[in-house]
Structure formats: C-alpha cells, structure tokens
N, CA, C and O atoms as a CHARMM CRD file, in Angstrom:
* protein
*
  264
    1    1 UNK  N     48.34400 -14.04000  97.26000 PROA 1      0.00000
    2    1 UNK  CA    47.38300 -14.52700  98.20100 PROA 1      0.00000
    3    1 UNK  C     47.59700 -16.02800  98.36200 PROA 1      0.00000
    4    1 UNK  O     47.91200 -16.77100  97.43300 PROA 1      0.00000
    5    2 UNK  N     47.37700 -16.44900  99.75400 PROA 2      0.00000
    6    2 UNK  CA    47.44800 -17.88400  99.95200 PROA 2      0.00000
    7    2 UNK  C     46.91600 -19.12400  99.16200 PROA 2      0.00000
    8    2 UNK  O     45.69400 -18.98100  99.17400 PROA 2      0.00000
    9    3 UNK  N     47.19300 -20.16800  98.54000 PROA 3      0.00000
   10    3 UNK  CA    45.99700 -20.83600  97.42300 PROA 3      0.00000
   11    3 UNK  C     44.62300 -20.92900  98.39800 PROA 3      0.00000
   12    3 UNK  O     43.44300 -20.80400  98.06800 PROA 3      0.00000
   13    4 UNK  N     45.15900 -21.17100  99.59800 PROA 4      0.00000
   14    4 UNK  CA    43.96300 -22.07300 100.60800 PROA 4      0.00000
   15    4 UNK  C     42.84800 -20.80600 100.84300 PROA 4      0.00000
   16    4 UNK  O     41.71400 -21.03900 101.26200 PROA 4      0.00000
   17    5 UNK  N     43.27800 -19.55900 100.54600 PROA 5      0.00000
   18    5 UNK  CA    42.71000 -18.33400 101.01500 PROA 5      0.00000
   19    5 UNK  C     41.64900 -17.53500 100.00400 PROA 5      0.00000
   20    5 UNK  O     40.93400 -16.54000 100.12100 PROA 5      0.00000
   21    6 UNK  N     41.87500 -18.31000  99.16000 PROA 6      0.00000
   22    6 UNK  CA    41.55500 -17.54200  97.76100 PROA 6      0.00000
   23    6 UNK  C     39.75100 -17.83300  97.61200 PROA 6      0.00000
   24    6 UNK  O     38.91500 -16.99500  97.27400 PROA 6      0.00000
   25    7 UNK  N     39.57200 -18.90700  97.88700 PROA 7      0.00000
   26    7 UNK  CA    38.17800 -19.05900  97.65700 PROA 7      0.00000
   27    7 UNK  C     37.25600 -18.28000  98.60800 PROA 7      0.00000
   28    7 UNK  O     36.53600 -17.31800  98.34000 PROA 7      0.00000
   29    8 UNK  N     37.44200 -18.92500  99.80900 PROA 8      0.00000
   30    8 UNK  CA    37.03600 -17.71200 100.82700 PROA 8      0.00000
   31    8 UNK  C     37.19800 -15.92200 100.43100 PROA 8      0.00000
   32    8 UNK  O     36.25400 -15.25900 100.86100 PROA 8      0.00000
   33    9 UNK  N     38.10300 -15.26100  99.80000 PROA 9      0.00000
   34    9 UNK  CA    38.12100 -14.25900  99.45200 PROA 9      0.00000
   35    9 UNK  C     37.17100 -13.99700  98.45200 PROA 9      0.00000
   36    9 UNK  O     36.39500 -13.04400  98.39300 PROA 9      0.00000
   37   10 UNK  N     37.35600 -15.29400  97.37100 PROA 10     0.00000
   38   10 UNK  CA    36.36600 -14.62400  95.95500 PROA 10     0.00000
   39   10 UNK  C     34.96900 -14.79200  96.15400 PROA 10     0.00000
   40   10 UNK  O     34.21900 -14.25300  95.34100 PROA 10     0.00000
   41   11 UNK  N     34.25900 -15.76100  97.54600 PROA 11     0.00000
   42   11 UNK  CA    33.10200 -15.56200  98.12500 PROA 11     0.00000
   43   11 UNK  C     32.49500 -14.32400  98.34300 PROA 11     0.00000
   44   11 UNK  O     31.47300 -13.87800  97.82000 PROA 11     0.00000
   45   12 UNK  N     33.60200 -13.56300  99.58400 PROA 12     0.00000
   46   12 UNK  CA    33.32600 -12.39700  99.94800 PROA 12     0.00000
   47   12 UNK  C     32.81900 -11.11500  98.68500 PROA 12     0.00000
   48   12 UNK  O     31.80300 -10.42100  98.63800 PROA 12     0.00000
   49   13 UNK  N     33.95700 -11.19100  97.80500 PROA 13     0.00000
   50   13 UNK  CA    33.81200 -10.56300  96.62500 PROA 13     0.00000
   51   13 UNK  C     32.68100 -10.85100  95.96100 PROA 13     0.00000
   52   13 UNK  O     31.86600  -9.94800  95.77300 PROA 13     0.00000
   53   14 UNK  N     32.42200 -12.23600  95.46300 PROA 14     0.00000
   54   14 UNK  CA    30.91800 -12.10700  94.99500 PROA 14     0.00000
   55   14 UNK  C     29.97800 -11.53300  95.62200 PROA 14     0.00000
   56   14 UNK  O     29.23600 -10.67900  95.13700 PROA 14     0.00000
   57   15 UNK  N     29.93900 -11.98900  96.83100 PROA 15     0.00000
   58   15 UNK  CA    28.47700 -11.27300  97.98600 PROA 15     0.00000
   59   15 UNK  C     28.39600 -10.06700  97.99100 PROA 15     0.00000
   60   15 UNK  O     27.25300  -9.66800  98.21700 PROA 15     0.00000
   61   16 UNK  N     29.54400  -8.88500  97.75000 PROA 16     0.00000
   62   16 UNK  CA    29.83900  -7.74500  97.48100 PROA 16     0.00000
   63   16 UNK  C     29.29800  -7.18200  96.66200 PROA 16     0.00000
   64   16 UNK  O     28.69600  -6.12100  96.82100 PROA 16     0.00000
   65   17 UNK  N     29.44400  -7.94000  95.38700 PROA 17     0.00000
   66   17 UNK  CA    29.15200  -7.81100  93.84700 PROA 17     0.00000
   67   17 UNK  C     27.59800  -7.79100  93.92200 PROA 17     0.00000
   68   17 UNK  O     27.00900  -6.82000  93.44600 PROA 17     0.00000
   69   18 UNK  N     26.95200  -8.73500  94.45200 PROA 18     0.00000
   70   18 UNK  CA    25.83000  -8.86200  94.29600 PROA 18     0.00000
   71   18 UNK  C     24.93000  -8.53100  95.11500 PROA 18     0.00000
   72   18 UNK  O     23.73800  -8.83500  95.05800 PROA 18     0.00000
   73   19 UNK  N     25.67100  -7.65700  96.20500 PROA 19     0.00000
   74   19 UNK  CA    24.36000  -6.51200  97.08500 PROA 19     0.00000
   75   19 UNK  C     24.73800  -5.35600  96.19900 PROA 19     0.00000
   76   19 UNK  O     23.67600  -4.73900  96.27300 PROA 19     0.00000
   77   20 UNK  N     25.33900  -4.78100  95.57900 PROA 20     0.00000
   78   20 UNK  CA    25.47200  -3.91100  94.29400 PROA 20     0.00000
   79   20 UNK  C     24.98300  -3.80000  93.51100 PROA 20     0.00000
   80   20 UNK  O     24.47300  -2.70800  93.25900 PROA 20     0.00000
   81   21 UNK  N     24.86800  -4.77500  92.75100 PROA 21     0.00000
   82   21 UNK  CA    23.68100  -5.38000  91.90600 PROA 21     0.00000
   83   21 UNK  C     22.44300  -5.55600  92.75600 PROA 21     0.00000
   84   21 UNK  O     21.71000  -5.30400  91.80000 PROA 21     0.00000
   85   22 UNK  N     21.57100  -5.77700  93.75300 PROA 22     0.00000
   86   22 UNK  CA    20.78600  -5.86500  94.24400 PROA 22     0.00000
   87   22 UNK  C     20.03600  -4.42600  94.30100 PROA 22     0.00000
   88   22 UNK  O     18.87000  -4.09200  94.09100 PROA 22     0.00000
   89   23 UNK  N     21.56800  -3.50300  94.79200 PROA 23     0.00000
   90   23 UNK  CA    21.00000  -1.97700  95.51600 PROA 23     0.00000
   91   23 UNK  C     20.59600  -0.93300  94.20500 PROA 23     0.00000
   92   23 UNK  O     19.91500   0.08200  94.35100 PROA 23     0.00000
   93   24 UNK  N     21.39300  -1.59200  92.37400 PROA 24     0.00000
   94   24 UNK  CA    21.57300  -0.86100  91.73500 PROA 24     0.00000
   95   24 UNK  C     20.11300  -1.13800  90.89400 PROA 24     0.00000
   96   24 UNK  O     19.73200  -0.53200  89.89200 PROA 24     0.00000
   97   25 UNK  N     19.45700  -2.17300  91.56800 PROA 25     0.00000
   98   25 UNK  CA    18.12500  -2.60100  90.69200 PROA 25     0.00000
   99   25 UNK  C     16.72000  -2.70100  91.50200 PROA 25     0.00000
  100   25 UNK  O     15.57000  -2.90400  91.11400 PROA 25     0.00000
  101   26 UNK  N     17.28400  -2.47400  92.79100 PROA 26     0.00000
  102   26 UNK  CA    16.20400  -1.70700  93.38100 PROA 26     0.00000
  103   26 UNK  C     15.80800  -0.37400  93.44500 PROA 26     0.00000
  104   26 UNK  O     14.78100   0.09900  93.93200 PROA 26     0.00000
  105   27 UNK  N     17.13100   0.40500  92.66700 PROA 27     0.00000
  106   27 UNK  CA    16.55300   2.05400  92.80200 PROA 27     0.00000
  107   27 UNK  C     16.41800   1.91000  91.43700 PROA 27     0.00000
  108   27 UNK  O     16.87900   2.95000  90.96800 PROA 27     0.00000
  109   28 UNK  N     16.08400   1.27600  90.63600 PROA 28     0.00000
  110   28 UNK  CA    15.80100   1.21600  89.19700 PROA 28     0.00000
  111   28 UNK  C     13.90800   0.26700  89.23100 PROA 28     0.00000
  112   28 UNK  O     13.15900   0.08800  88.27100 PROA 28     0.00000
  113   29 UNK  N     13.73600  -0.05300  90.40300 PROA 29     0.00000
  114   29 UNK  CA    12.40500  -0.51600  90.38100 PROA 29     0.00000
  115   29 UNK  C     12.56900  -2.10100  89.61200 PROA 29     0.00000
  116   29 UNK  O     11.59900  -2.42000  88.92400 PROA 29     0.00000
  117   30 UNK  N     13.37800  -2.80400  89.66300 PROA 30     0.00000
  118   30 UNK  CA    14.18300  -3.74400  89.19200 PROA 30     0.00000
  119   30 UNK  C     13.72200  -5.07300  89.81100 PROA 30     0.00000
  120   30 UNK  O     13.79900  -5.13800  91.03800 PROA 30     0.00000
  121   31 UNK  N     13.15300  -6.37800  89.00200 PROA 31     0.00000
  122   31 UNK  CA    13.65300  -7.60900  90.35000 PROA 31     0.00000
  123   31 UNK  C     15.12600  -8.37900  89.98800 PROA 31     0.00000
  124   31 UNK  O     15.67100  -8.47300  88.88900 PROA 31     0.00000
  125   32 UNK  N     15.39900  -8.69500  90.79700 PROA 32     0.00000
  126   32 UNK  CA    16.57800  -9.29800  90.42000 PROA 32     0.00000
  127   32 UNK  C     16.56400 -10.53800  91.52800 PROA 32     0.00000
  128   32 UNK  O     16.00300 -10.39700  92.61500 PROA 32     0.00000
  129   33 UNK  N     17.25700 -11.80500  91.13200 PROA 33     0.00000
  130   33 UNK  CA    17.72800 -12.58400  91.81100 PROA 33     0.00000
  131   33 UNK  C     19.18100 -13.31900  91.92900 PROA 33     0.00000
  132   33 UNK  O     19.75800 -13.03400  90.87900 PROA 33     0.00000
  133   34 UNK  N     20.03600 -14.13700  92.73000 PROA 34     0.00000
  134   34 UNK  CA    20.96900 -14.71500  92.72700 PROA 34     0.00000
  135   34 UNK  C     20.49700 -16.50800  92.38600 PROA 34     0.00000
  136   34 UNK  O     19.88600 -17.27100  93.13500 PROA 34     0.00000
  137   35 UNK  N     20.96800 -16.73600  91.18000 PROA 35     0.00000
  138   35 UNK  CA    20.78800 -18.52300  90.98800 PROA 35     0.00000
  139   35 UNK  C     22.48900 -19.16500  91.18400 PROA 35     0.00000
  140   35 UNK  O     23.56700 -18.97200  90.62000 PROA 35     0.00000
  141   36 UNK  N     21.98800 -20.01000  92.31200 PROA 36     0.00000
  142   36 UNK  CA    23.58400 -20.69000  92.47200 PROA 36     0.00000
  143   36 UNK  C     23.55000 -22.47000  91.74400 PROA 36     0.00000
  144   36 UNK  O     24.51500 -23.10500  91.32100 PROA 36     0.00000
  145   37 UNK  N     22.02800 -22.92000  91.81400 PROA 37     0.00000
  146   37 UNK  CA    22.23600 -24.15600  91.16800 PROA 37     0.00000
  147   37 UNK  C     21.37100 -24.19700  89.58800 PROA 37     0.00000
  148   37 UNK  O     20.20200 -24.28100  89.21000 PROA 37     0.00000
  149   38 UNK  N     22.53300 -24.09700  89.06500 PROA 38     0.00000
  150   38 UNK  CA    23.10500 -23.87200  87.83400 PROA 38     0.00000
  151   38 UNK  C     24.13100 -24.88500  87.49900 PROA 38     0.00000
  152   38 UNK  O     24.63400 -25.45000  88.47000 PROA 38     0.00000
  153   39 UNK  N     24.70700 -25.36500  85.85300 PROA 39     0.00000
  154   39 UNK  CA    25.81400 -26.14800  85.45400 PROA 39     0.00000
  155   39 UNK  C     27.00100 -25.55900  85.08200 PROA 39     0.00000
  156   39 UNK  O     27.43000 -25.33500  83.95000 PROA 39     0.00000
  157   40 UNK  N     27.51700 -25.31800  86.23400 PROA 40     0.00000
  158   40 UNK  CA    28.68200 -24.66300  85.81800 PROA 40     0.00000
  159   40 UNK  C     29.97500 -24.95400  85.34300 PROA 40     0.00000
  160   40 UNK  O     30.95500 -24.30000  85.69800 PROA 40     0.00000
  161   41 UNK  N     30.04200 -26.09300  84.39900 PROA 41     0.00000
  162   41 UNK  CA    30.51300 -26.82500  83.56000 PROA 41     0.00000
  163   41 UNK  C     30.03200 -25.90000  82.31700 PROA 41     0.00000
  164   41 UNK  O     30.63700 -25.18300  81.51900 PROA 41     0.00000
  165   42 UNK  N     29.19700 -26.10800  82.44000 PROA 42     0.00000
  166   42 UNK  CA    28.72900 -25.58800  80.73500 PROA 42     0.00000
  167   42 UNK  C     28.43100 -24.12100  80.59200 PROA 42     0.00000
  168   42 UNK  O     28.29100 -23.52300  79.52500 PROA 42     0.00000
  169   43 UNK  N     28.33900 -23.52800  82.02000 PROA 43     0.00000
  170   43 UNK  CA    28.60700 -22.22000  81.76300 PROA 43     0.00000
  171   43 UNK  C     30.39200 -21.83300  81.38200 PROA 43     0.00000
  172   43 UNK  O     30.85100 -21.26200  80.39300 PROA 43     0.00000
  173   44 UNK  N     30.98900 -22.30800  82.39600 PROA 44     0.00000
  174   44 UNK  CA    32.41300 -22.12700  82.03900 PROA 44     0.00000
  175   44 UNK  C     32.88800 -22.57200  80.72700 PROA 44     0.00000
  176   44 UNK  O     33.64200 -21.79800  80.13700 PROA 44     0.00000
  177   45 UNK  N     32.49300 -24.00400  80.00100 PROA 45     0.00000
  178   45 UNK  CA    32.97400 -23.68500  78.76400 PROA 45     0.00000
  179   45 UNK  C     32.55700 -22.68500  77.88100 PROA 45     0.00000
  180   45 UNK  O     33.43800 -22.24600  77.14100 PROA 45     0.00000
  181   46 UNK  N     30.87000 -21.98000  77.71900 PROA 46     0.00000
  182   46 UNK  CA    30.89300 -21.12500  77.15100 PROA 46     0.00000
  183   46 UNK  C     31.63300 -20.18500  77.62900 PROA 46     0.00000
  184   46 UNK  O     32.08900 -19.45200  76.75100 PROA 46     0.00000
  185   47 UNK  N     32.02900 -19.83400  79.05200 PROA 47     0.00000
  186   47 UNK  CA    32.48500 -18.22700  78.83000 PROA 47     0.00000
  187   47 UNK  C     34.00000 -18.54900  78.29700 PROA 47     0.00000
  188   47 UNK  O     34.67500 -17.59800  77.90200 PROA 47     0.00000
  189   48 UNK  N     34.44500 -19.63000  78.28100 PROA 48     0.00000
  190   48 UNK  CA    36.01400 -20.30800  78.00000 PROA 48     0.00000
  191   48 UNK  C     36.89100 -20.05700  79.22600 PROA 48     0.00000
  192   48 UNK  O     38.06500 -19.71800  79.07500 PROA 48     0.00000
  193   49 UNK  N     36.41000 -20.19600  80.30000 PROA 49     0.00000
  194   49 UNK  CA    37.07600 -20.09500  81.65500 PROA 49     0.00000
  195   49 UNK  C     37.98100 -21.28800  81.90200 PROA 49     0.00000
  196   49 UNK  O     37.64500 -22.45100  81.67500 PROA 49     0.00000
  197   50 UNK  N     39.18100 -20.90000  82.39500 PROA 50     0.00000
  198   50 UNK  CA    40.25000 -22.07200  82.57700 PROA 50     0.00000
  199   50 UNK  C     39.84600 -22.67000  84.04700 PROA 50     0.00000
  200   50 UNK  O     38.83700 -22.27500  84.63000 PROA 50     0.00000
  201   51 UNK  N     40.80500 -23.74600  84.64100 PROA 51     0.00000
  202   51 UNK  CA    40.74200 -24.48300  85.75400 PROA 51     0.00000
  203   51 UNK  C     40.94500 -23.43400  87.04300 PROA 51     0.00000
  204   51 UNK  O     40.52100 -23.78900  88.14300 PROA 51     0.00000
  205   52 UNK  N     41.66500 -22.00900  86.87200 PROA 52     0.00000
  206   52 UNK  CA    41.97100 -21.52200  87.77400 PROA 52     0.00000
  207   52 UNK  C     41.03900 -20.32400  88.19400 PROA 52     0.00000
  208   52 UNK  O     41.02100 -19.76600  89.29100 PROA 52     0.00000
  209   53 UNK  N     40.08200 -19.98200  86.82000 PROA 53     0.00000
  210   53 UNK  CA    38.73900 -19.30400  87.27600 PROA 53     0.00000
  211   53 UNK  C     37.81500 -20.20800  88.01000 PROA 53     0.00000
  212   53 UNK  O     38.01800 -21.41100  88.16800 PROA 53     0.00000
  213   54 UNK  N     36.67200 -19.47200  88.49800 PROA 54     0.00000
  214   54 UNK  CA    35.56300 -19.96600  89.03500 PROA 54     0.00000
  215   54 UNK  C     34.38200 -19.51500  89.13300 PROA 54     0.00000
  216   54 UNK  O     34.10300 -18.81100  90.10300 PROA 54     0.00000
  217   55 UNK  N     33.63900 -19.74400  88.37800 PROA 55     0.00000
  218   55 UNK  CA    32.22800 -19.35700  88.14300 PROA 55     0.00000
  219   55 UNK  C     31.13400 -19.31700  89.49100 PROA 55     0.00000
  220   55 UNK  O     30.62600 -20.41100  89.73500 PROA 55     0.00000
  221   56 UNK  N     30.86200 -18.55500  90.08600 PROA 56     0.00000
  222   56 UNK  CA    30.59300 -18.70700  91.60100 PROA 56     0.00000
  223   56 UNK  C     29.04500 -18.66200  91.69800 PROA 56     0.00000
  224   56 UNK  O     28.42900 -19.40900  92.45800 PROA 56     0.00000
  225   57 UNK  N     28.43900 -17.73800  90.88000 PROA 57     0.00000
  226   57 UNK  CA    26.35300 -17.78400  90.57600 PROA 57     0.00000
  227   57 UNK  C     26.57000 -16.97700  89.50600 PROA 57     0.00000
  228   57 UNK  O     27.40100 -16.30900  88.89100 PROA 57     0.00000
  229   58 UNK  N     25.02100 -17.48400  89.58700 PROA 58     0.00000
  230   58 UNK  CA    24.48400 -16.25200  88.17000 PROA 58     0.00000
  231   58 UNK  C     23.42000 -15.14200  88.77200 PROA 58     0.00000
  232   58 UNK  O     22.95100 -15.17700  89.91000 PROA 58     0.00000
  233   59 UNK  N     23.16800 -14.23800  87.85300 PROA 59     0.00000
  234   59 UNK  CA    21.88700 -13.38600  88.56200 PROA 59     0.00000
  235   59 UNK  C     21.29000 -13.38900  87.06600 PROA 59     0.00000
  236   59 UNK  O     21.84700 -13.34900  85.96900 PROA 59     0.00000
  237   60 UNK  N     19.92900 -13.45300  87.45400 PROA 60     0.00000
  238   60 UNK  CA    19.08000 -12.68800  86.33800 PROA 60     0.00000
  239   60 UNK  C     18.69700 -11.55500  87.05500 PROA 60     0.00000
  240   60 UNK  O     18.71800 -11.35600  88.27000 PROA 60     0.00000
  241   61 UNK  N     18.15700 -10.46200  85.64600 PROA 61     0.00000
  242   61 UNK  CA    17.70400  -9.21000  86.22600 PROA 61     0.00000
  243   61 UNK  C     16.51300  -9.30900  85.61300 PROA 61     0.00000
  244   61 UNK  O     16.48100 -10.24200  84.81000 PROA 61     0.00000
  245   62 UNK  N     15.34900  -8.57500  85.71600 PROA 62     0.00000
  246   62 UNK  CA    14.05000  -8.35600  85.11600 PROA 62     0.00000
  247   62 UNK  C     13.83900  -6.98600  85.02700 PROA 62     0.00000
  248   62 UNK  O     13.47900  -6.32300  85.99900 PROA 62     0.00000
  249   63 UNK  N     14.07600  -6.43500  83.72700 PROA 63     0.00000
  250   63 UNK  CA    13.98200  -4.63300  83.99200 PROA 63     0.00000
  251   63 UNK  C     12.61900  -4.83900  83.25800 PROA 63     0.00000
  252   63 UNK  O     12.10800  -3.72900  83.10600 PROA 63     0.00000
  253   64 UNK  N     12.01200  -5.60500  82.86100 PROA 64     0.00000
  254   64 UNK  CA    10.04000  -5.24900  82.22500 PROA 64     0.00000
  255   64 UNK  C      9.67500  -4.50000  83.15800 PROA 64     0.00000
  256   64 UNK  O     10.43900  -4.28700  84.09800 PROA 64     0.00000
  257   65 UNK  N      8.37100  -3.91600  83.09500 PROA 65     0.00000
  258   65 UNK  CA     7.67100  -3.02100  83.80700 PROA 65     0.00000
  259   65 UNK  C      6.79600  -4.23400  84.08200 PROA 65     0.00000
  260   65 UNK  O      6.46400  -5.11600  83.29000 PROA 65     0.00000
  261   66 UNK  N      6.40600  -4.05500  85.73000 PROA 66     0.00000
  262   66 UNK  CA     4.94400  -4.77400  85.74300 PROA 66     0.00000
  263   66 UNK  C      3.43400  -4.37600  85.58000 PROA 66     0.00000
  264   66 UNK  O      2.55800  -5.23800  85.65400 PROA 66     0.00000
C-alpha cells in the first residue's frame, strides 16, 4: 500500500471496527462510547507500539445493568 495511503485506509478500518463494536453492544443492551482525546503517547508506550503503529481511539464499554 502507498505510505501516503495508509492512514486514510486505517481511518476507514477503525470506523468499521467501531460500528461493530457499537452494533455488538447494542444488542447486548450495552453503552458504549468512542474517546479520541486521549494521550496517546502513553497509551502507545504501554501497549509497546513502535513508530509505524498508530493508536487511532479508545472505546469504553459499560456492560453494568442500569
């Protein structure tokens, strides 16, 4: 894949990822959200992600009952 192309692709892919996650926690009675401002410095060193990954959001899920 093109370098210049790649981010634009792994966008798409996240947004993918995360109406999946959206659809898989609404038929579970689920809330869930997408957090994009976040430090993703310090997430990437914990997960030990190199320069060529990219940490794109986070989601929390809430499976408690209300």
């Amino acid at each position: 894949m093109p370098t210049g192309q790649r981010e634009s692709y792994a966008a798409v892919a996240a947004g993918a990822i995360a109406k999946n996650v959206y659809l898989f926690a609404a038929s579970n009675g689920w809330a869930t959200v997408i957090r994009a401002w976040i430090d993703r410095a310090a997430i990437a060193d914990a997960l030990g992600l190199v320069t060529v990954n990219r940490y794109c959001y986070h989601r929390q899920l809430d499976t408690q009952e209300q």
